[in-house]
C-alpha positions in Angstrom: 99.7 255.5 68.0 99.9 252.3 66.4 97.7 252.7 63.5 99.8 255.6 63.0 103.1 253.7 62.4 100.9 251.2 60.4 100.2 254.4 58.2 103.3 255.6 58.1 105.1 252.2 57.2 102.1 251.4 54.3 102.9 254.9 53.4 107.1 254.1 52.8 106.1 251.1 51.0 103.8 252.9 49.1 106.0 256.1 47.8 109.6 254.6 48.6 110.9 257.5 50.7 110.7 257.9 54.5 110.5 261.8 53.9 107.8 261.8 51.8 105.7 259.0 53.5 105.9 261.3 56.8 104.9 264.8 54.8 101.8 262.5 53.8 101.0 261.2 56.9 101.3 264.8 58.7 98.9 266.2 55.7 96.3 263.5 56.0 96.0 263.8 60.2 96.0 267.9 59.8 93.0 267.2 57.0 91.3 265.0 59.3 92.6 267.2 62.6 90.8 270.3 61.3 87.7 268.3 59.8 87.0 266.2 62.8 88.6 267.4 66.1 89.7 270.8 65.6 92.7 271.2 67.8 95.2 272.5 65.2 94.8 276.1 63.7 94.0 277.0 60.5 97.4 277.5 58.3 95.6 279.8 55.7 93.9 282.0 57.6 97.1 283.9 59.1 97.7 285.0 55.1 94.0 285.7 54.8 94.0 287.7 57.3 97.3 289.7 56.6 96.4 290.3 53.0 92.1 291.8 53.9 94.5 294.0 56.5 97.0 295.2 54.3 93.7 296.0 52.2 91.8 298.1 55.3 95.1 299.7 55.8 94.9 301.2 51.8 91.9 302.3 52.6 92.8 304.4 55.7 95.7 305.4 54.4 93.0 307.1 52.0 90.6 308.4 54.4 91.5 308.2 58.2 88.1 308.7 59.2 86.7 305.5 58.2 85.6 304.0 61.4 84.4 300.7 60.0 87.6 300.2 58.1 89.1 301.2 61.7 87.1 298.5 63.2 87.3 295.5 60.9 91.1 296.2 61.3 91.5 296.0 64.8 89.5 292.7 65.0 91.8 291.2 62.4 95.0 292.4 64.4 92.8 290.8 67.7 92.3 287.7 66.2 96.1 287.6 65.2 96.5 288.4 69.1 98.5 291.7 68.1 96.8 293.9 70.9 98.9 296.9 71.4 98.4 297.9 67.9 94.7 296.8 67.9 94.0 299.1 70.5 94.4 302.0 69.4 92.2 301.8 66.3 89.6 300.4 68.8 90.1 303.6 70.9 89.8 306.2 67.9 86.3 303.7 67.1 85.3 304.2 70.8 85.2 308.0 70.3 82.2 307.7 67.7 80.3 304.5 68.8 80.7 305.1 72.7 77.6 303.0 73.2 78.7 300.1 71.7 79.2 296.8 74.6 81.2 295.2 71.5 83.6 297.6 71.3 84.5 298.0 74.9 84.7 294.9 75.5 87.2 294.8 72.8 89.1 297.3 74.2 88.8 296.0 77.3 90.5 292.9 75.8 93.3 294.7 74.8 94.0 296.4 78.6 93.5 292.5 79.8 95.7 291.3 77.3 98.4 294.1 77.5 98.7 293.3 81.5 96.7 296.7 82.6 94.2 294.4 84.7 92.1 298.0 86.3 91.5 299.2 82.8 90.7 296.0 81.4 87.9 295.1 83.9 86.8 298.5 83.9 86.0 298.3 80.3 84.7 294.8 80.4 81.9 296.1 83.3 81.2 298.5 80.9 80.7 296.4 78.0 78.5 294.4 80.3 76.3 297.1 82.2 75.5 298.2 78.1 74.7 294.1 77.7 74.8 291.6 79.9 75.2 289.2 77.5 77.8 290.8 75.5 79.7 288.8 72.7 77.6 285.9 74.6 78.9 286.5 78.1 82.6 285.9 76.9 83.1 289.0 79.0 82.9 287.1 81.9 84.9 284.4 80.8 87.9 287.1 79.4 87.8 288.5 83.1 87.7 285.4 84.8 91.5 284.3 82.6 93.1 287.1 83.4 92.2 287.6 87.2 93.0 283.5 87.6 97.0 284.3 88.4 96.4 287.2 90.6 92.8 286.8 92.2 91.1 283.8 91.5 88.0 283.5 94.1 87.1 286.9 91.6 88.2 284.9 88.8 85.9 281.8 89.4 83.1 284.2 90.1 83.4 285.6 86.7 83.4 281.9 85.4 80.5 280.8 87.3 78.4 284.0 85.6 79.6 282.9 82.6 78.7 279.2 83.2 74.8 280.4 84.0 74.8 281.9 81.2 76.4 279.0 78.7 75.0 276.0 81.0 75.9 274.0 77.8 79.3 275.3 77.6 82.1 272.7 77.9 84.6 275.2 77.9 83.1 277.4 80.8 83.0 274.0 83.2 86.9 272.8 82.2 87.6 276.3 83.1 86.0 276.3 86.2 87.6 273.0 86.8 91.1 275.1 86.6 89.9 277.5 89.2 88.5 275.5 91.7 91.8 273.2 91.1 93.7 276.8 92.1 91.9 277.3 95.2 92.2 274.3 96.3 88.9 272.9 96.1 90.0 269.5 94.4 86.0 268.0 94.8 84.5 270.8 92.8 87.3 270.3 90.3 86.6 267.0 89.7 83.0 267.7 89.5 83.4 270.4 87.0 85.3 268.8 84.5 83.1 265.7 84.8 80.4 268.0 84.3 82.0 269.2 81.2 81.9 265.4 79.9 78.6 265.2 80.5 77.8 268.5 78.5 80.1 267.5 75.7 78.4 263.9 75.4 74.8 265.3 75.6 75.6 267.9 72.6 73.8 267.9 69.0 76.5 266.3 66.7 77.3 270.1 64.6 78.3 271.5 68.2 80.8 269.4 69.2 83.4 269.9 67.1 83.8 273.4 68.8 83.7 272.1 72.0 85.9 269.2 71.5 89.1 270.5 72.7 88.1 271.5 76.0 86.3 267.6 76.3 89.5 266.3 75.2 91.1 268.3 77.9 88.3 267.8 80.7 89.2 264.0 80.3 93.2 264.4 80.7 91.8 265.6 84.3 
């Protein structure tokens, strides 16, 4: 915190305006945020995003039977957490790749997402009878956030299947942590998130800048 008011004041010195010396100071952390750490989002990406979907949308608009326009669509409105009208493409893709663990587990996402627990789970078991290890086990980590509020000795089962499966997964343990911390078992809290600082400090340098967040969060513990 104090470098930061160091910054800041070099900064007014520097430029001769407290407005601008703070605009600088906010664009150098986000630079070094999203470089480094990893904690903020991405600013661009939302317009990315909106402007390939307004794209896919052309192209349906052109021929509604594209199911691969259908699908890269829904995934952009998932990853822009707009669920309701994700899931209906998702469904409409269902229909023609009904063996596909990816895409019910996507839909499954949506039922989660949308509050419809039963459907959700249903969908997720599906997507994980047809792979196990679907989108690397994040299946089991999807069912274990939902169920949390309403069930979580189910919840931290889910998590601990997704933990054996990502033993290296920093975010899997802090998780955990948040379970165990709900049931009321403060030990295996505390052990979790330690073991999620362990895991983060004995990563390869180009992983942990995915996993740093949930460190940074194990440690606040």
């Amino acid at each position: 915190m104090l470098l930061k008011f160091l910054a800041f004041g070099l900064l007014w010195r520097l430029v001769g305006n407290p407005f601008i010396a703070l605009l600088i100071l906010l664009i150098i952390l986000y630079v070094l945020d999203r470089r480094f750490v990893g904690l903020t989002p991405n600013i661009f990406k939302p317009f990315q995003l909106n402007r390939r979907a307004a794209r896919l949308r052309s192209d349906l608009h052109a021929n509604k039977h594209n199911t691969s326009a259908k699908l890269e669509l829904a995934r952009i409105l998932l990853e822009r957490k707009k669920y309701r009208e994700a899931l209906p493409y998702l469904e409409q893709t269902l229909e023609i790749m009904e063996d596909s663990a990816d895409v019910h587990y996507e839909v499954g996402l949506c039922y989660l997402k949308l509050g419809d627990l039963a459907k959700g789970e249903s969908f997720m078991l599906k997507a994980i009878e047809l792979n196990p290890r679907v989108k690397f086990g994040e299946a089991y980590l999807r069912l274990g956030e939902a169920l949390a509020p309403a069930d979580p000795s189910r919840a931290a089962a889910f998590i601990e299947q997704f933990r054996d499966l990502h033993s290296s997964s920093v975010e899997a343990y802090y998780r955990l942590g948040q379970l165990y911390t709900q049931l009321g078992r403060t030990e295996d809290a505390k052990r979790a998130y330690r073991e999620a600082l362990d895991i983060y400090r004995g990563l390869p340098r180009y992983s942990r800048r995915q996993q740093r967040r949930w460190a940074l969060l194990a440690r606040f513990k």
